[in-house]
N, C-alpha and C positions, 0 to 999 in steps of 0.2 A: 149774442155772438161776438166774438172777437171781430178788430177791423178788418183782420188777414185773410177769413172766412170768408166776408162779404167779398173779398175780391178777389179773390177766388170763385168763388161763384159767378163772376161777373162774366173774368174772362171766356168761365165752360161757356155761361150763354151764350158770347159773344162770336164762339167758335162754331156753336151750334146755330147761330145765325146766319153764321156764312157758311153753312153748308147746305141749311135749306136754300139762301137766296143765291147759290153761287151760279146759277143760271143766267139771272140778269145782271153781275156784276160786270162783266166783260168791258159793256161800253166805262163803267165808272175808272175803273183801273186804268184801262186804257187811256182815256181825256183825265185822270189826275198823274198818272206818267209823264204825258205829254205837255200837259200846265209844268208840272215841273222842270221840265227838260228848256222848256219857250220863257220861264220866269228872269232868269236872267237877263236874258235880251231885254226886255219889254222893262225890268228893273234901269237897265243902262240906258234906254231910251227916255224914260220917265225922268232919270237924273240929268240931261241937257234940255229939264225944262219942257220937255212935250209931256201931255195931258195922259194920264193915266189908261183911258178910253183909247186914245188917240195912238199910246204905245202896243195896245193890245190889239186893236186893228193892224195896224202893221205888222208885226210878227205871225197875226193870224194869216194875213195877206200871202205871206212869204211861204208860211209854210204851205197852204192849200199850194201854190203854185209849186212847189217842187214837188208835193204830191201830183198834181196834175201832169207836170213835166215824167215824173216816172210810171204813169199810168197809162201816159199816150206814147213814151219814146221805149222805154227801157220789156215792158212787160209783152207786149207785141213783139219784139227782138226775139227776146228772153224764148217764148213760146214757140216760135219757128224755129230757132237751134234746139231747142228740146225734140221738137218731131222729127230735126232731121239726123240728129243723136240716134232716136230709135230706129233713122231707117237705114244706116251705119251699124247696129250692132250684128244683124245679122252676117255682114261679111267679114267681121273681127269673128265670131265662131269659126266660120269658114277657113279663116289662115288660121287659127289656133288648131282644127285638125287637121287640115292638109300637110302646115309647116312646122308648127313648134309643136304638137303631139309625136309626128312619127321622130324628131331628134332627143325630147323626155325619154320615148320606147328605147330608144341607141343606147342613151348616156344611163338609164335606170332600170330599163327593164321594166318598167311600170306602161300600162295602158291609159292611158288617162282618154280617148276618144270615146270608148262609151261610159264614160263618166260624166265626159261632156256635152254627148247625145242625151242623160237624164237630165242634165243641170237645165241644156234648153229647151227640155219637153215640160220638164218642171217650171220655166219661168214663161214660155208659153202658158199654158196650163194659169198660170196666177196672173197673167196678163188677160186673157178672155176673164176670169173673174172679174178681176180690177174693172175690167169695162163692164162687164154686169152690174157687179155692184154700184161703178156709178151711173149705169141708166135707171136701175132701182131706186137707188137715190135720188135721182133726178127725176123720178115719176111720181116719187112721193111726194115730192116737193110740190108738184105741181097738181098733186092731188090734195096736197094739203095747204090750202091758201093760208092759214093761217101761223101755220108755222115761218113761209114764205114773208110773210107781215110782218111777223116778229124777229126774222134774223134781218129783213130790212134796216127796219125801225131802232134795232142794236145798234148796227153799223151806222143809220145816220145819226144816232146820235153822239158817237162820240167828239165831230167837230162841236157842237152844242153844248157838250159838257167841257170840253177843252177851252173854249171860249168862256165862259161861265168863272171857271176857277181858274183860271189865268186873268182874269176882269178882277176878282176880290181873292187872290192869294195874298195878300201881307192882311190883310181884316181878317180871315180863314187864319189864318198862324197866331197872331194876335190875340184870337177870342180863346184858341185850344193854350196857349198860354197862360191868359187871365183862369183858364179853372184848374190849374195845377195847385195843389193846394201850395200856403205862401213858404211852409217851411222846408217845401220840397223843391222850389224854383230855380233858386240856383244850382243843385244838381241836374234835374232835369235839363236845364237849359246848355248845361255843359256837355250829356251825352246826347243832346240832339243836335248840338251842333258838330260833333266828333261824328254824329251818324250823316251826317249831313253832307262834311267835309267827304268820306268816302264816298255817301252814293252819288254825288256830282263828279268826284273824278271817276268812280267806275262808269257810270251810265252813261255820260255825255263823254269823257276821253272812250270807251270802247268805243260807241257808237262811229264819231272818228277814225278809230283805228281802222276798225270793220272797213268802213266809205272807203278811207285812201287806198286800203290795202288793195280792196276788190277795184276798183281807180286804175290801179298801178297793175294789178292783174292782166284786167280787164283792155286796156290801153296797149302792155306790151305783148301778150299775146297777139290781139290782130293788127298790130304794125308788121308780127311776123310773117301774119297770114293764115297763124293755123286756124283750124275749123271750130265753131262751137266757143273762140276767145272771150265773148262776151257771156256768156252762161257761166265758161269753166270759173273767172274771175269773180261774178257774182255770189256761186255757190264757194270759191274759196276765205272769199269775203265774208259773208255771213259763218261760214266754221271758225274763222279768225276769232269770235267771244270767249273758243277755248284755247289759252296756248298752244303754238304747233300744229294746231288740229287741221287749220286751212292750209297750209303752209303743203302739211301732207298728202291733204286732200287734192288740193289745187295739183299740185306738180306729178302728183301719181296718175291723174286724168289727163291733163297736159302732155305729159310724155306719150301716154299710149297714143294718143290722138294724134300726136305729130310724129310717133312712129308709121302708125297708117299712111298715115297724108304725103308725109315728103318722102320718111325710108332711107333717109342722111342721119350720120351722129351730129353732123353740124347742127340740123333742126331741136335736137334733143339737147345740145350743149345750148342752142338759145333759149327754149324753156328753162334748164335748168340756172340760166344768167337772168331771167325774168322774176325768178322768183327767189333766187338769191338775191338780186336788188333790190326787193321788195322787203326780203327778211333784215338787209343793211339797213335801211329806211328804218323800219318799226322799232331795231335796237337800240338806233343811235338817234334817231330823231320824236320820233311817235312817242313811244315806250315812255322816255323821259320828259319830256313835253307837255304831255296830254294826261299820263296816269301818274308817271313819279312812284312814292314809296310808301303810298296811303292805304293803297287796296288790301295785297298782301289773300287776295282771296285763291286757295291752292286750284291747279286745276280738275281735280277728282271732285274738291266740294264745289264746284259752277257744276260738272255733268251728274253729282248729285241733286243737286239745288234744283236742276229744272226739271229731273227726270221727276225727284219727289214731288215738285207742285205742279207741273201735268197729271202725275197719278190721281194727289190730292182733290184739285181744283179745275182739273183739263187746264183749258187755254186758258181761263184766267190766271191760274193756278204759275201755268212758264210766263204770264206777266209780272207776276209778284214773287219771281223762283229768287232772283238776282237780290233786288232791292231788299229781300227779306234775310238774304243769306249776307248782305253786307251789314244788314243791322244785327244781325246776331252775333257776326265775328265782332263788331264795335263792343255789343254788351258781355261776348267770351273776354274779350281784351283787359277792359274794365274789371271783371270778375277776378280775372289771374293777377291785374296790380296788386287792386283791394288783398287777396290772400297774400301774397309774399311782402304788403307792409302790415299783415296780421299777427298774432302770439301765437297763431298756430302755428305759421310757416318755420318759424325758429325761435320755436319756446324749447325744445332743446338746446339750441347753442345759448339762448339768455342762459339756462339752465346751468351748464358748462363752467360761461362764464362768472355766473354770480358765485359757483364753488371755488374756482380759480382765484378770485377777487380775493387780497385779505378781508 
């Protein structure tokens, strides 16, 4: 068999491997993300002379405590404006029929109140499931020790594997180096570090962006006062990965909330200066700073990218949606040079010209 055949083959199995074991992959992806993400640091520590060991403690140090710090401050927050979100949306139905349904009827002629009476009987309705299904959920759980065991045992392990491969990442790169075979090295070496360069600034600059933005959110909402400042920012934060997406998100929830709340345009023009200062921030400062001109990844292909490897893989699947969709755009990139310095791309115009030519 041809060498091309064999590696081909490789890949099928390789694919077929992870779809049998993609159940336990979770913790792996996760603690080699996160080695990746902590390698620099503990690289820059290692270079003023501190102990290899000694650099990896510390960043490990760091990180456990800002997890800690958002586990005991931020998600207890988080949690009680969520419940008191839900105990709020009942009276936004109530003014949407009493106030802004009968002026819709005026201005259109349209009913929208028992339209509105379904939409909430309907999301009633999916709200008592939602809780069924997770008391089912949660009975199963408890009736199944073992499953309980093992989504543990997941979760503890990814500080374990993150520690691990953050301890021997340059030996771990090193060895997958040495078996590239010798005539292929210096390419290989060139489109890994081209993939490289992208997925450090997409992963670690978004990452950043996300933080400030939901920061900045987060911060000027409740200086304002309004209700739920610390969730709305959060959740606009985290939609921040797609351009504009938070942006949208954030200030469309923002508004309503502080139309409730205060019932001023003044309140509504300070949301909308909250997150105009936010969006001033990411153009001029974030954007160019942190990401620069490397990424170039659209934002149709990030809400392709994770939707396909949720489908694919579930959650592991949205941990490897990104880093997988920046190495592909690297090897699209690569692929379209190669053809436009090919014979195909303009063996017409050689063509052309060698007639031209005396």
């Amino acid at each position: 068999m041809r060498r091309e055949w064999w590696v081909l083959i490789a890949a099928v199995a390789m694919l077929w491997l992870l779809f049998q074991l993609e159940a336990m992959l979770m913790p792996f992806i996760a603690g080699m993300i996160l080695a990746y993400l902590a390698d620099p640091l503990a690289t820059r520590l290692q270079r003023l002379g501190v102990s290899r060991t000694l650099a990896v403690c510390c960043v490990f140090l760091v990180m456990v405590l800002i997890l800690g710090v958002a586990l005991l401050v931020l998600i207890p927050l988080a949690v009680q404006q969520i419940r008191q979100f839900g105990q709020l949306v009942p009276g936004i139905f109530e003014w949407v029929e009493t106030v802004l349904a009968p002026q819709i009827r005026g201005w259109t002629g349209l009913d929208v109140a028992s339209d509105l009476a379904n939409v909430q009987e309907t999301l009633a309705e999916h709200w008592q499931d939602a809780g069924g299904y997770l008391a089912q959920f949660l009975g199963q759980i408890g009736r199944s020790g073992m499953a309980f065991v093992t989504w543990v045992t997941y979760v503890a392990l990814i500080p374990v594997v993150t520690f691990y491969l953050l301890l021997d990442w340059g030996r771990l790169l090193a060895n997958l180096r040495n078996l590239v075979p010798r005539q292929w090295e210096p390419e290989a070496v060139r489109l890994v570090s081209r993939c490289d360069d992208v997925l450090s600034a997409f992963l670690r600059g978004q990452l950043l962006v996300m933080l400030t933005l939901g920061a900045i959110y987060s911060i000027g909402l409740t200086l304002m006062g309004v209700r739920f400042g610390l969730l709305i920012g959060m959740v606009a934060g985290l939609a921040s990965i797609v351009p504009f997406l938070g942006f949208i998100v954030g200030i469309s929830v923002a508004l309503i909330v502080a139309f409730f709340q205060f019932g001023s345009w003044l309140a509504l023009v300070g949301v909308v200066g909250v997150f105009s200062f936010g969006q001033v921030i990411e153009s001029t400062v974030l954007q160019p700073k942190l990401l620069g001109d490397k990424i170039g990844l659209h934002p149709v292909a990030v809400i392709f990218a994770v939707l396909a490897g949720g489908t694919l893989f579930g959650f592991t699947g949205v941990l490897l949606a990104l880093p997988a969709a920046a190495v592909i755009m690297v090897l699209l990139r690569e692929l379209k040079d190669r053809y436009k310095r090919s014979s195909l791309y303009d063996a017409g115009l050689r063509k052309r010209h060698d007639e031209d030519s005396p």
